[in-house]
C-alpha positions as CSV (number, residue, x, y, z in Angstrom):
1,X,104.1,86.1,104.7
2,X,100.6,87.2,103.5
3,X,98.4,88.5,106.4
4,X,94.6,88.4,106.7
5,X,93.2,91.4,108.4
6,X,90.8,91.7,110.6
7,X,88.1,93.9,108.5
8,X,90.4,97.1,108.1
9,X,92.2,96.1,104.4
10,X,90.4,97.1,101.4
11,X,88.1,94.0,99.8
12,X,90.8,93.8,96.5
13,X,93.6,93.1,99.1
14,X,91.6,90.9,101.4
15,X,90.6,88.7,98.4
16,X,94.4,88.6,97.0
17,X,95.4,87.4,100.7
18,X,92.6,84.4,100.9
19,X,94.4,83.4,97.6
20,X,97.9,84.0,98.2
21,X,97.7,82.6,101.7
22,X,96.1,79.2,100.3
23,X,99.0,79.4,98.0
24,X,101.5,80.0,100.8
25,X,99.7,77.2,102.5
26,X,100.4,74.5,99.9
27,X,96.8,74.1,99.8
28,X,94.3,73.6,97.1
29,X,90.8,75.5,97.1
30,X,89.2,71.8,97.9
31,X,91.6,71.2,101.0
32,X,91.4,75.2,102.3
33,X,87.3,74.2,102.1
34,X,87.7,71.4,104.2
35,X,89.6,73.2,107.0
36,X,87.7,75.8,106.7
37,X,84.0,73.9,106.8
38,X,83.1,75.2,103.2
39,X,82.6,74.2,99.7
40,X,85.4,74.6,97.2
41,X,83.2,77.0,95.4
42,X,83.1,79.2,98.7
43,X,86.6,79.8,98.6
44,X,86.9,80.0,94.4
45,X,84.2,82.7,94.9
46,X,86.1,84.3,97.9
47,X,89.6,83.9,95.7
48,X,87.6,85.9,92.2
49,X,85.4,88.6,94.3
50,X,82.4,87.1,93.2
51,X,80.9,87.0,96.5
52,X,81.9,89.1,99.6
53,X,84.8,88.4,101.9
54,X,85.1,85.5,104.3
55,X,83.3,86.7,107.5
56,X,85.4,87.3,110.8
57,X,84.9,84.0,111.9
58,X,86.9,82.7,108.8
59,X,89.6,84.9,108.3
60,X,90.3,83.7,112.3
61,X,90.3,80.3,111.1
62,X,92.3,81.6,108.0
63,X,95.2,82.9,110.5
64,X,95.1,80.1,113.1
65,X,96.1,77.9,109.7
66,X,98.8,80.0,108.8
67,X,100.1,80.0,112.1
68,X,100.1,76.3,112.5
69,X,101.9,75.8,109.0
């Protein structure tokens, strides 16, 4: 089971865990978006580093998904 942390992981691992857990989710980038009340391209850019991690408020949302799956 991947786990997002709360600010204290490295931004390489963080990043690796928004991926991994969308994987672990069955979910596509399009259907994590729409839980998570952003674009597709928020969570491609959050997936590639290309823009910082998800804020606190979303990596809650991110492990209140996982533990409803």
């Amino acid at each position: 089971m991947i786990r997002i942390d709360d600010g204290g992981a490295d931004e390489e691992a963080l990043l690796m865990d928004v991926g991994g857990l969308r994987r672990e989710l069955g979910f596509t980038q399009a259907e994590l978006a729409k839980k998570l009340g952003v674009t597709p391209l928020t969570v491609s850019l959050w997936e590639t580093g290309k823009v910082r991690r998800p804020c606190s408020g979303y990596r809650h949302r991110l492990r209140k998904l996982q533990r409803e799956v």
